[in-house]
matplotlib code that plots the C-alpha trace (Angstrom):
import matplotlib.pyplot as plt

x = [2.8, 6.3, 7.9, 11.2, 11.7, 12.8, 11.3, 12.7, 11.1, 12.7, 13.9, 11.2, 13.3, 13.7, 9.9, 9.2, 11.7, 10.3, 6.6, 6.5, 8.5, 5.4, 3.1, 5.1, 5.7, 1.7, 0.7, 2.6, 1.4, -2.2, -1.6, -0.2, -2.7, -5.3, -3.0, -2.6, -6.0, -7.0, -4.2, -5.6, -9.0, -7.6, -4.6, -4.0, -3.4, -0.2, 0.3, -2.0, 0.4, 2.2, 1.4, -0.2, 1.7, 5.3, 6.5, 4.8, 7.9, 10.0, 8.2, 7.7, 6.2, 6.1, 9.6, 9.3, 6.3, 8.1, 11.1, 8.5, 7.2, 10.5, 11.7, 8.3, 8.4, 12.0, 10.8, 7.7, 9.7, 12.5, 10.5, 7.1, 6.2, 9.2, 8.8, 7.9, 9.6, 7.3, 4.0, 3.6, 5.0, 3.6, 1.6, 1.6, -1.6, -4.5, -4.0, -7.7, -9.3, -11.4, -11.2, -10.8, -7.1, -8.0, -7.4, -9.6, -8.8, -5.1, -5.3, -7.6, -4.7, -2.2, -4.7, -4.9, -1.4, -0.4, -2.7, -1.6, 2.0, 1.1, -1.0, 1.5, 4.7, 1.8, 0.8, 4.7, 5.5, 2.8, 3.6, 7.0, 6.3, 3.2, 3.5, -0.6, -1.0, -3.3, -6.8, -5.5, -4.2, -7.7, -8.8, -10.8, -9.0, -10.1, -6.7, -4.2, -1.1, 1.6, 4.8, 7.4, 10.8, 11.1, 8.4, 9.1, 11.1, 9.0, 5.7, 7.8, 8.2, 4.7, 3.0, 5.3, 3.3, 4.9, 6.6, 3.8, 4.4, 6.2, 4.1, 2.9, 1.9, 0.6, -2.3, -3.3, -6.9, -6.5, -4.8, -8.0, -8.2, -7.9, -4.5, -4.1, -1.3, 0.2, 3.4, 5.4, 8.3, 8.8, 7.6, 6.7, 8.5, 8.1, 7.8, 8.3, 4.8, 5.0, 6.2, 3.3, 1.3, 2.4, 2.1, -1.1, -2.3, -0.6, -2.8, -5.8, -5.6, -4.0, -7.6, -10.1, -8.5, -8.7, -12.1, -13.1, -11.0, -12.6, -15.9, -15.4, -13.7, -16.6, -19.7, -17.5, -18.1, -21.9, -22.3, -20.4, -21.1, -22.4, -19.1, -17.2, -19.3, -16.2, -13.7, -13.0, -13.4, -10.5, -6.9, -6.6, -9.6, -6.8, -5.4]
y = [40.7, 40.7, 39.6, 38.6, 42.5, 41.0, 44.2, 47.8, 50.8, 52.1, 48.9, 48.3, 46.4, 44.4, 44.0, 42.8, 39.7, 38.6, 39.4, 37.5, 34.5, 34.6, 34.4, 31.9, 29.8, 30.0, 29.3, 25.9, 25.2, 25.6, 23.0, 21.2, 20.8, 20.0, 17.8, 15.7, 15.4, 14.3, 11.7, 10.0, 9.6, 9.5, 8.7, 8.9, 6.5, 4.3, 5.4, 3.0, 1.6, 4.9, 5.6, 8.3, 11.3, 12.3, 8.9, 9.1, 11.1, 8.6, 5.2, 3.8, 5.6, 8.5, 9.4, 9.5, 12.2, 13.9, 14.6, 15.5, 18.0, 19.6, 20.4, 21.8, 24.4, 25.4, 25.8, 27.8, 29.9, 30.3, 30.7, 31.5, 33.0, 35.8, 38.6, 42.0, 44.4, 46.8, 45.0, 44.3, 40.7, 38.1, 39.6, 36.9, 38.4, 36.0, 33.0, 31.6, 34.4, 34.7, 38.6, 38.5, 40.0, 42.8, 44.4, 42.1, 38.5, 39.9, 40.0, 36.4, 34.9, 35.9, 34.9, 31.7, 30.8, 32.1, 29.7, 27.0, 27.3, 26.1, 23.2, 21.8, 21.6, 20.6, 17.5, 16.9, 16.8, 14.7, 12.6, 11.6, 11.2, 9.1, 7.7, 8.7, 11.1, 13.9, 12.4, 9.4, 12.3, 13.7, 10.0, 10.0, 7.5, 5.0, 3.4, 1.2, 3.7, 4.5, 3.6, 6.8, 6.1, 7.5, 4.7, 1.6, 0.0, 0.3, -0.3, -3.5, -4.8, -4.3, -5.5, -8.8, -11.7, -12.2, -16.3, -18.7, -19.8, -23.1, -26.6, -27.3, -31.0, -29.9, -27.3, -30.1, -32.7, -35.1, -32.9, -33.4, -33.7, -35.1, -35.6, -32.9, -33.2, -37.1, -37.5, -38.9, -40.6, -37.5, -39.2, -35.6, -32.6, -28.9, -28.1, -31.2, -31.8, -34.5, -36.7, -35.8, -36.6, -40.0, -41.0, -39.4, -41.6, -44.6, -44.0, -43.6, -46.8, -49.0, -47.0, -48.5, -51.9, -51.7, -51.0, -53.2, -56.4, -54.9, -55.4, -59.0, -60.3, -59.6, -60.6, -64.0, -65.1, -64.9, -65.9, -67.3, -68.0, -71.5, -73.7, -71.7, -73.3, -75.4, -72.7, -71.5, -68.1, -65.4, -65.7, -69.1, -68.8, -67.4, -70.4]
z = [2.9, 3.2, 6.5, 4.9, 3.5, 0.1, -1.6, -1.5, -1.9, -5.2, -6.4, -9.2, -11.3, -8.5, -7.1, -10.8, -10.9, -7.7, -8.9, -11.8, -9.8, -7.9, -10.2, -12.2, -9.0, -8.4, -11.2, -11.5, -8.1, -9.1, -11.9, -9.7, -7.0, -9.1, -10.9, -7.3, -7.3, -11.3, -11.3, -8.5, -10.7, -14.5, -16.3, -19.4, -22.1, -21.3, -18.0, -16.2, -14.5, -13.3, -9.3, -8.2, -6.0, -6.2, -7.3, -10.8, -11.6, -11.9, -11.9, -15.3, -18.4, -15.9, -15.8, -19.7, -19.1, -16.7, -18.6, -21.6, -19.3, -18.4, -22.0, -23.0, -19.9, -20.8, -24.2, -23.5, -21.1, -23.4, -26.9, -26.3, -23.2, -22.2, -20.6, -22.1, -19.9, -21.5, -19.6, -16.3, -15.0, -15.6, -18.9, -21.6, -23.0, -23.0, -25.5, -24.6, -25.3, -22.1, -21.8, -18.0, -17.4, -15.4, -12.1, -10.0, -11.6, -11.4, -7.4, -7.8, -9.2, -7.2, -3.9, -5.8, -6.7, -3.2, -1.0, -4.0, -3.5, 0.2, -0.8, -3.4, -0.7, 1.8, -0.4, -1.5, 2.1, 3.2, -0.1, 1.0, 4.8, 3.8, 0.8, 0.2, -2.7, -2.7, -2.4, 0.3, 2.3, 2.9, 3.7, 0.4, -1.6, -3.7, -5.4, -3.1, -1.6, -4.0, -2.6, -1.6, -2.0, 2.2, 3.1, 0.7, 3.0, 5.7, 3.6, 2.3, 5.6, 7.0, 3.9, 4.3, 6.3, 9.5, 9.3, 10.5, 13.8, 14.8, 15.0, 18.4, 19.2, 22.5, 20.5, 18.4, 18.6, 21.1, 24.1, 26.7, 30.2, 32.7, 30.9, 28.3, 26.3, 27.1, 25.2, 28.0, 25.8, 23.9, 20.4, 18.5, 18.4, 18.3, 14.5, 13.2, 11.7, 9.1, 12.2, 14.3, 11.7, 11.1, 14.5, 15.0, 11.6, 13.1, 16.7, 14.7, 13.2, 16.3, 18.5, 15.8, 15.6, 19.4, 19.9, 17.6, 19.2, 22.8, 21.5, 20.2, 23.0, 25.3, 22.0, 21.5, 25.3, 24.2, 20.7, 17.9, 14.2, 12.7, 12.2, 14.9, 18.0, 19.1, 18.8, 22.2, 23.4, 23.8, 22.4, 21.6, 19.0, 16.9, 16.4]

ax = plt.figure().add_subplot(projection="3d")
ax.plot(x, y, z, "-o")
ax.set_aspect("equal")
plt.show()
């Protein structure tokens, strides 16, 4: 598979450059799609408080671990793990010991790293468009969104509670019919609740006095109390 023609025939010196790119290339990606998915579960000590997904790169800790990261590579790449132009690419020999570098785990990995390489820029993609790391992309999530640095405005703005809306005298207790809402001096006003609220208090209290003096200016007619039988009835009892 090669639509792009980037190999020659003849040009082995050429085929092996780009042969072990690819297998360096999938390799990291395999680390790195299962690394989208661990982080999402685990973290390690110190880093509790690094997101998940592509921001953990530089939030935090994690830009520390990144940068960690990036040295250690060069140096492995540099120092440790070159590139015998004696062996075929990609040939470190096997530091784990598992005795499995032959033909048919050769083609596995580079199946492997291949359909890896896809998934990684899949996930970074989705990542930055999103802001969802590996797991959240497959709906599967269990940990609030990280925040991508494309989205954070966005996310920002929807996570903010939208202003409450205005005070409305008119929506509060007390607006029945036949009349509905009877404020026909123009006493409260739209958003100004503390005022509605004092005159509400203050109608409250005038209503109960008033029902009250309704009720004794009817029981006086009938009935008064010992000492009071030569007081006359309505107003002038007062006085």
């Amino acid at each position: 598979f090669d639509p792009a023609g980037f190999t020659k025939v003849g040009d082995e010196s050429g085929f092996r450059n780009l042969r072990a790119a690819e297998i360096k290339h999938g390799r990291v990606a395999m680390m790195a799609a299962v690394g989208a998915v661990v982080q999402h579960y685990a973290k390690l000590p110190g880093f509790e408080g690094v997101p998940s997904g592509l921001p953990a790169a530089w939030t935090g800790n994690g830009l520390f671990g990144f940068a960690a990261l990036f040295l250690l590579s060069g140096a492995m790449e540099l120092a440790v793990w070159t590139q015998d132009d004696k062996k075929e690419p990609g040939n470190f020999g096997d530091p784990l010991g598992l005795g499995q570098y032959n033909e048919d785990m050769r083609n596995k990995e580079l199946n492997n790293g291949r359909m890896a390489m896809f998934a990684a820029l899949g996930i970074v993609a989705a990542n930055l468009l999103t802001g969802k790391d590996g797991m959240q992309q497959l709906g599967l999530g269990a940990t609030p969104e990280c925040r991508s640095k494309m989205v954070l405005r966005a996310t920002e703005a929807d996570a903010a509670p939208p202003p409450p809306p205005p005070f409305q005298p008119s929506e509060q207790l007390g607006a029945v019919s036949p009349l509905g809402f009877f404020d026909p001096a123009g006493f409260t006003k739209v958003g100004d609740e503390s005022g509605f609220r004092n005159l509400r208090a203050a109608e409250i209290k005038h209503g109960r006095v008033a029902m009250m003096a309704a009720v004794g200016a009817v029981v006086q007619h009938y009935a008064k109390l010992p000492g009071f039988e030569g007081v006359p009835s309505g107003l002038p009892a007062a006085w």
